[in-house]
C-alpha positions in Angstrom: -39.6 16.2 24.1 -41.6 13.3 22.6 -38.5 12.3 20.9 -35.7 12.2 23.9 -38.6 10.5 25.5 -38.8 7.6 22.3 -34.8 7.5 22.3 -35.2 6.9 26.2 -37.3 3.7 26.1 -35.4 2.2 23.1 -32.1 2.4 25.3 -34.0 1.0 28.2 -35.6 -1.7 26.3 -32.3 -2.4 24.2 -30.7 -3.1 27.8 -33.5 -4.8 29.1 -33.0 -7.1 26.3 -29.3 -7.6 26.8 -29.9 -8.7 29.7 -32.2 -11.2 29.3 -30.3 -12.8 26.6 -27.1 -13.0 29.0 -29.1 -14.8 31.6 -30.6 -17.2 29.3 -29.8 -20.4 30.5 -28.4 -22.8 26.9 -31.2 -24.6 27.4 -33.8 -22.4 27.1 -35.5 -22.2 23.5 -36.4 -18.3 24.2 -35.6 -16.4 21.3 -35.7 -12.5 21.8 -36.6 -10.7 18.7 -34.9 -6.9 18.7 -36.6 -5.0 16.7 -34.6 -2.7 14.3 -37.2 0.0 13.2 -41.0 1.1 14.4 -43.0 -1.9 14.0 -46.8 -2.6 14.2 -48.1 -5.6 15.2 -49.5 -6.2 11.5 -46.5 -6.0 10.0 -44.6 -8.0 13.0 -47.0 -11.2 12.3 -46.1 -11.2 8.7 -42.4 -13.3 10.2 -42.9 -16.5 9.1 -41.8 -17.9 13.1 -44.8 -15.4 14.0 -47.0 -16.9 11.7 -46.0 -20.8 12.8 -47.1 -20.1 16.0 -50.8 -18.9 15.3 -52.8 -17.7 12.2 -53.5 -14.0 11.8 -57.1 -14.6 12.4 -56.5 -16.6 15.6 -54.6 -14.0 17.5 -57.2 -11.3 16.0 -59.8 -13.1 17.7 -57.7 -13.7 21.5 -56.3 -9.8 20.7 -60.2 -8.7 20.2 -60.7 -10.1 24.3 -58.0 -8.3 25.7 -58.6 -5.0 23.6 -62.1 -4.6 24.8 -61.3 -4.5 28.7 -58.8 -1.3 27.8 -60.8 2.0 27.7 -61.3 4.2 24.5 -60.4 7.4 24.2 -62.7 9.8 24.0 -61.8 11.3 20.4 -62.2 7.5 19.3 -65.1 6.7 20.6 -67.4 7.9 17.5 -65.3 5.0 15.4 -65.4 2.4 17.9 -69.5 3.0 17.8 -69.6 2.3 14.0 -68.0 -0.7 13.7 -66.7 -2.0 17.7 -65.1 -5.3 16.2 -63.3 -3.9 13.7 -62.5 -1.0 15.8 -61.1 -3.1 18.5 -58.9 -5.9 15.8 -57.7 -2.5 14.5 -56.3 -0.8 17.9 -54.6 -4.3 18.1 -52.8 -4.9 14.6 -51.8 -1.2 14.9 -50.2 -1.5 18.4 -46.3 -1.1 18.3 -44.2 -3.5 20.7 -41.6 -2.1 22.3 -39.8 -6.4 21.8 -41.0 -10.0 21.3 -39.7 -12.8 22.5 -40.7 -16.5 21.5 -40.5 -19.9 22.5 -41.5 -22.1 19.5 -41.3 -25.5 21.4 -44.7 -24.4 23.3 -46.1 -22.0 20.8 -46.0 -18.7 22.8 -45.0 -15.3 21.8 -43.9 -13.0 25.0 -45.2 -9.2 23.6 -42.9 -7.3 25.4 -44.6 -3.8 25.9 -46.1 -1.8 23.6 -45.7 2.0 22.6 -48.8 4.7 22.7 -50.4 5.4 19.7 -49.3 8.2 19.4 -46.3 9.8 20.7 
């Protein structure tokens, strides 16, 4: 089940992504990154256009803000007590986007989605 579900949501997000490159006006500085295989965030910032856009530690810290507003799970919440800011900077760099998208001119990456954990 889990993986006719995963093959679903790749061919949705491969069209999604068609699509928005078709309507792209030629102006626009958009680039769409498809991604070819399972990729975590960690080893997503590694691109060097990732990496020209913010530092790992810079988007650790902003990803930290946004990762403590989503609720733990209840079989994580022994780890998150130990240690919550490396708990939380790990949930982040371990997240899967489903696409990226970037506009270098104004240094923002679009995170298009992200997977579960856990399928």
């Amino acid at each position: 089940m889990a993986t006719n579900l995963t093959a679903a949501n790749h061919f949705i997000w491969r069209h999604l992504y068609d699509s928005m490159h078709a309507t792209q006006k030629p102006k626009s500085k958009l680039m769409f990154h498809t991604l070819e295989k399972e990729s975590n965030m960690s080893m997503l910032w590694r691109h060097e256009e990732f990496l020209r856009i913010c530092s790992e530690e810079d988007l650790a810290e902003k990803a930290q803000e946004i990762e403590v507003t989503i609720p733990v799970q209840k079989d994580q919440e022994k780890r998150c007590n130990l240690n919550s800011v490396s708990f939380f900077i790990n949930c982040f760099w371990g997240r899967r986007p489903d696409g990226v998208a970037i506009t270098e001119a104004v240094q923002i990456v679009y995170i298009l989605g992200f997977e579960p954990l856990a399928d």
